[in-house]
N, C-alpha and C positions, 0 to 999 in steps of 0.2 A: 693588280687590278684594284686591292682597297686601296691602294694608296693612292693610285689615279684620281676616283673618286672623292675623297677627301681631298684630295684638293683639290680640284673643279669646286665642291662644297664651299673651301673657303675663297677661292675665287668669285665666287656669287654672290656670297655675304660679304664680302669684301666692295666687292660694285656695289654692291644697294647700297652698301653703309658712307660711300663717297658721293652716291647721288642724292643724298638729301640734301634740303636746303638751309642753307645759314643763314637765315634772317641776322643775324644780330650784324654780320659784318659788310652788308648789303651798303653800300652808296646811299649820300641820299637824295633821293629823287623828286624830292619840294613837294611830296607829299605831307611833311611835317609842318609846313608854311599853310598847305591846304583846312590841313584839320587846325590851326589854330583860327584861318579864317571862317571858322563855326563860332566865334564869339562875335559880342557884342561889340562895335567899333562905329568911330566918327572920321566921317570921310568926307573930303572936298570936291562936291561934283557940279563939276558948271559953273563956277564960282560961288557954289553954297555949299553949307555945312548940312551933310545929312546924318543919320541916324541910324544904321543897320543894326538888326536884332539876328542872332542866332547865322550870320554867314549869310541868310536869306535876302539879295537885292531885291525882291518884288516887293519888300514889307518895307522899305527905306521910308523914310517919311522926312522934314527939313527940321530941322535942330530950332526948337521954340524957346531956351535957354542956356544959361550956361553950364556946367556941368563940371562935378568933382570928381576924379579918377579915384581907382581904390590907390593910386599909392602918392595921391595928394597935390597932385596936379589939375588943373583946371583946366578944360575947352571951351573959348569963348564961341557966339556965333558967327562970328568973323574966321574963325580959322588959327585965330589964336591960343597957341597951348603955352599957359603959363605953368614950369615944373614945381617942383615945390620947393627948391633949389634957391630958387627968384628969378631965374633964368625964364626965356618968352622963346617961343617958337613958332614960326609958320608954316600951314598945312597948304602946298603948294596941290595946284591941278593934281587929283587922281591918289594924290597920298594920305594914310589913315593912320587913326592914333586907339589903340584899344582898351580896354577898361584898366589896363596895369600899368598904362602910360608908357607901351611900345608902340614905336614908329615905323613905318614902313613906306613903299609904292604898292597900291594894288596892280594885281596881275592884269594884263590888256584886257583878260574877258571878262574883268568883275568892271572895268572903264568906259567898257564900249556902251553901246543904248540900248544893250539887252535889258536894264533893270529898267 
């Protein structure tokens, strides 16, 4: 009978210790892409260069110069990103260039006319 017990015991501790969860080896779920869109970034909307602060569309405002990335690249108000490279790039509809002079497409709901 103890030995039944004892191991039902570790059959239980054995379940619990397989039900936690592993964050580390999780898929990723573009949640990572979410929280980087918390930074500052310059975006092409309408055909104009605007200005988001902090992730936040309501606070956008239109790009009144040009502007030096931290990692030496320049955004003009035209949409031009010259790297630092000498390379020139264009910010086509709905795509954004962020303070470290990463490129991307925003997502459809940061695009649409919620902001």
């Amino acid at each position: 009978m103890k030995k039944l017990m004892f191991l039902l015991g570790i059959i239980a501790i054995a379940n619990g210790a397989f039900a936690q969860d592993n964050t580390m080896n999780m898929p990723d779920t573009g949640m990572s892409k979410m929280s980087q869109m918390k930074k500052d970034c310059y975006l092409m909307k309408d055909g104009k260069m605007m200005m988001m602060k902090h992730g936040d569309t309501t606070m956008m405002k239109m790009m009144d110069k040009s502007v030096m990335l931290n990692n030496g690249a320049t955004v003009m108000m035209d949409g031009t990103v010259k790297m630092s490279d000498g390379t020139t790039k264009m910010l086509k509809e709905g795509w954004y260039v962020d303070m470290d002079g990463k490129m991307g497409k925003m997502k459809k709901m940061m695009t649409e006319d919620k902001m």
